[in-house]
C-alpha positions as CSV (number, residue, x, y, z in Angstrom):
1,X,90.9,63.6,-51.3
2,X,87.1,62.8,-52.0
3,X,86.5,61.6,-55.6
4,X,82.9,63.2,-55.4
5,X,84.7,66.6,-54.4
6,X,84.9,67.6,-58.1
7,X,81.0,67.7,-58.1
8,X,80.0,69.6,-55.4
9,X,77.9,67.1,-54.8
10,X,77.6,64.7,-51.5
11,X,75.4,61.5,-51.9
12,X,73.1,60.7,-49.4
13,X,73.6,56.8,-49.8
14,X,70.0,56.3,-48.5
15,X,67.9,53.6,-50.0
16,X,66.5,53.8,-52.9
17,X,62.7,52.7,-54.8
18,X,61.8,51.4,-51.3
19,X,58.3,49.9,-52.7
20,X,55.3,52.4,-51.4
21,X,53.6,49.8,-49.8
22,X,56.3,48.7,-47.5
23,X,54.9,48.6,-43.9
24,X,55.8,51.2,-41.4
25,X,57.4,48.6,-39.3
26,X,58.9,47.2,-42.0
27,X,61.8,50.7,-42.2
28,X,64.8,51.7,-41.0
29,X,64.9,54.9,-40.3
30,X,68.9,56.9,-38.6
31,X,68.1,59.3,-36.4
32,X,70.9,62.1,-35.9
33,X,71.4,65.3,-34.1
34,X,74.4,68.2,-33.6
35,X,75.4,70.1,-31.0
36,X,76.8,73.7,-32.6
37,X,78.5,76.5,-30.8
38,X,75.2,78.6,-31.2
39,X,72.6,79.4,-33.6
40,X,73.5,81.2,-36.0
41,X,74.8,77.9,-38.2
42,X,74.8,79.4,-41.5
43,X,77.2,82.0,-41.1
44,X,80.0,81.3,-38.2
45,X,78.6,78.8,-35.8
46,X,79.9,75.9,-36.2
47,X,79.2,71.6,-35.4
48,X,80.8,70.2,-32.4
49,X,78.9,66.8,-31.9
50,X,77.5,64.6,-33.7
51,X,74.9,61.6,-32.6
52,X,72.6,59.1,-34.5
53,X,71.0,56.0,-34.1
54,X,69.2,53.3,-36.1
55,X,65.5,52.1,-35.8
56,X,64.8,48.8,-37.5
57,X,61.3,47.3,-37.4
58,X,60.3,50.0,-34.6
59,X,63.0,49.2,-32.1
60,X,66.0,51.7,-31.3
61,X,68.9,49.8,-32.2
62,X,70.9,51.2,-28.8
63,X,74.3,49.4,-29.0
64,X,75.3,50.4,-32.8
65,X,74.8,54.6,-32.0
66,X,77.2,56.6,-33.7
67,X,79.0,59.7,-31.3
68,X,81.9,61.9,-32.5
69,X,83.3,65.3,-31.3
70,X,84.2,67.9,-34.1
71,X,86.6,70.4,-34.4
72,X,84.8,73.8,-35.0
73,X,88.2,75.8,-35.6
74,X,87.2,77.9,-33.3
75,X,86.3,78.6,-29.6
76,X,83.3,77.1,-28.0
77,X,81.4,80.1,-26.5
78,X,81.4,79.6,-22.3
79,X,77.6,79.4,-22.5
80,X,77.8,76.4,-24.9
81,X,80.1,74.6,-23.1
82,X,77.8,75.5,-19.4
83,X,74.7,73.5,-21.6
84,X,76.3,70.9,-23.6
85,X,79.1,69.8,-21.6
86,X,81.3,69.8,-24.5
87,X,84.9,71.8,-23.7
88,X,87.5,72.8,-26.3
89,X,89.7,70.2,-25.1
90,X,87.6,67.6,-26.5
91,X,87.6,69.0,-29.4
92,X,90.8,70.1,-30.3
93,X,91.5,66.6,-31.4
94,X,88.4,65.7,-33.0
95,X,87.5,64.8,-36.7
96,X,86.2,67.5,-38.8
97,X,83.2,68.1,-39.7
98,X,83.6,67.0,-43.2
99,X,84.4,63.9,-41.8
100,X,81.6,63.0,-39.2
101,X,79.2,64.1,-41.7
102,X,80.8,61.3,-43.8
103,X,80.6,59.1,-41.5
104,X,76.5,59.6,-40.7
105,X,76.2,58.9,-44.8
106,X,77.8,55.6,-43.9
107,X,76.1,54.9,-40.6
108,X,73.2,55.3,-42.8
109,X,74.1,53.4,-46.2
110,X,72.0,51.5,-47.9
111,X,68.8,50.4,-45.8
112,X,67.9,53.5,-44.4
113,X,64.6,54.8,-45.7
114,X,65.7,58.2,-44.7
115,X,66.9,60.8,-41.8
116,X,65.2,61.7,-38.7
117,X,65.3,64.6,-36.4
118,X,63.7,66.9,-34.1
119,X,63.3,70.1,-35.9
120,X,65.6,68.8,-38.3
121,X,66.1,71.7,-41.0
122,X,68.2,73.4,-38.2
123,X,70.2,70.4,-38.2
124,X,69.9,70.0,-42.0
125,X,71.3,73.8,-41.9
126,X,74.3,73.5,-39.6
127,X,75.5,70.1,-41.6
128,X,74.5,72.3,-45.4
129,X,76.7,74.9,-43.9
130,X,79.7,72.7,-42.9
131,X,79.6,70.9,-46.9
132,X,79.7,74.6,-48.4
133,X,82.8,75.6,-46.6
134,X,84.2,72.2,-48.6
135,X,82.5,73.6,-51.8
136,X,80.1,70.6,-51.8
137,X,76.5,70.6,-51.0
138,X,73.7,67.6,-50.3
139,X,70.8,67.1,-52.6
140,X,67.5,66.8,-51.2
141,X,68.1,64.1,-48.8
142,X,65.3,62.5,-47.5
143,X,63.9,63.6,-44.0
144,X,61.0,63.1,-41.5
145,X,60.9,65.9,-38.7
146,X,59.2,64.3,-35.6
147,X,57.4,67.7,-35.3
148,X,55.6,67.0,-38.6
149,X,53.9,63.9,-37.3
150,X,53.1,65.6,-34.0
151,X,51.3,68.3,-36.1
152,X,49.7,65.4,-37.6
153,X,48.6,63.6,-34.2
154,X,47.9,67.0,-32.1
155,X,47.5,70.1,-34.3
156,X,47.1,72.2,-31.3
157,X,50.7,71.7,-30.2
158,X,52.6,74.6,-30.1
159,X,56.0,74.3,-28.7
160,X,59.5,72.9,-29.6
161,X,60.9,71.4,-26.5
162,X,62.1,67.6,-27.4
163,X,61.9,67.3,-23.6
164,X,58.6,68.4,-23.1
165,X,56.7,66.1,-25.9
166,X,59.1,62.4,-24.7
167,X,57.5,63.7,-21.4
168,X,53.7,64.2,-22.6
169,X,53.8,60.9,-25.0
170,X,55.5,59.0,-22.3
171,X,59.1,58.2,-23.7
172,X,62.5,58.0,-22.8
173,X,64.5,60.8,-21.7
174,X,68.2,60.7,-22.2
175,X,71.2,63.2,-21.6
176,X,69.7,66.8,-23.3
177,X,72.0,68.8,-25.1
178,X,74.2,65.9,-25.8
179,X,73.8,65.0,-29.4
180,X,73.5,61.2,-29.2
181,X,71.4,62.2,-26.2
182,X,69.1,64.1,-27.9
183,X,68.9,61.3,-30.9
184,X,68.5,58.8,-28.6
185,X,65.1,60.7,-27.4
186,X,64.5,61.5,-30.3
187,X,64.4,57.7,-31.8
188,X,62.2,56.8,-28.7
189,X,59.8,59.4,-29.3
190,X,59.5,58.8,-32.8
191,X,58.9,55.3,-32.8
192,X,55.8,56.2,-30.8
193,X,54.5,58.5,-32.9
194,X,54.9,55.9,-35.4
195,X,52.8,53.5,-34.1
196,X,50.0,56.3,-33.1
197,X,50.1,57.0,-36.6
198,X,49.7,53.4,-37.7
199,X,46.6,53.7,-35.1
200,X,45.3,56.2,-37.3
201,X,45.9,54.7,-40.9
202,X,49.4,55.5,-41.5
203,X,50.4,52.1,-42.8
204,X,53.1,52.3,-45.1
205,X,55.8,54.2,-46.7
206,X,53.4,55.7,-48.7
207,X,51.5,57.2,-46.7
208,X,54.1,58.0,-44.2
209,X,55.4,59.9,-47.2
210,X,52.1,62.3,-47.5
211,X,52.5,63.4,-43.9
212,X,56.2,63.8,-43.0
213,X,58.8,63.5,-45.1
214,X,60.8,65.9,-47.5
């Protein structure tokens, strides 16, 4: 069904030799983030939502967000759906996960310097996870974690709670546990820790590159 199947390999579709010295504000950047039926995404957790968002030229780019259920082909734990709000009637009609994950390569295509998250190798782990069960796999795509540029701003953090740092830099909050929710804060977030950075000499791709990205 997917010509690319044969290679176990999934393409990014990012953009590609963006010039080092573009300008920060210059990027676009997707931000996503998943909602799983528990933690343990690597073995038989699974994705049930999916959420991302655009930035372009540091502004959140709210009316073009990207939501979608998934079927996890399987029952959502009680507790999960008590936190995210997400029942099994939702999404017992929903795309798979093969096919939301196609759709944030799209979302993304082309402009997009790269993905952005908020502790994003779990993320990163839970969508790895859903390509193997198709045989496939994503190489290396690019990634900034927003907790990388907080280490950057304020070593001396030391906690994980997307909640807790919109609060302390002053950002908006939206609906937690949702996944566009949680992108949505997310993008807000890290658009102000882009422009502390720029404060503090981070002016380009480039250098935005030395600090955060993998």
């Amino acid at each position: 069904m997917f010509p690319f199947a044969k290679k176990h390999y999934f393409p990014s579709n990012l953009a590609e030799n963006i010039p080092l010295s573009t300008p920060v504000d210059k990027l676009e950047f997707t931000v996503f983030d998943t909602e799983t039926t528990g933690f343990k995404v690597a073995k038989d957790d699974r994705i049930i939502e999916l959420g991302a968002v655009k930035i372009k030229n540091l502004q959140v780019i709210e009316e073009t967000a990207y939501q979608t259920y998934i079927n996890p082909n399987r029952q959502i734990p009680r507790e999960i759906t008590e936190l995210t709000g997400i029942t099994n009637e939702q999404t017992d009609e929903a795309p798979t996960a093969l096919m939301a994950i196609e759709d944030l390569r799209d979302f993304a295509a082309g402009q997009s310097a790269c993905f952005v998250g908020h502790y994003i190798a779990f993320d990163m782990q839970a969508i790895q996870a859903e390509l193997k069960r198709n045989n496939m796999t994503w190489k290396n795509p690019r990634t900034i974690d927003t907790l990388n540029l907080i280490g950057y701003i304020a070593p001396s953090y030391d906690m994980r709670d997307l909640e807790k740092y919109a609060r302390d830099f002053g950002t908006r909050i939206y609906k937690r546990h949702s996944a566009l929710g949680d992108a949505l804060t997310t993008a807000f977030l890290f658009t102000e820790l882009l422009q502390i950075c720029q404060e503090r000499g981070i002016k380009t791709w480039g250098d935005l590159l030395n600090i955060g990205t993998s």
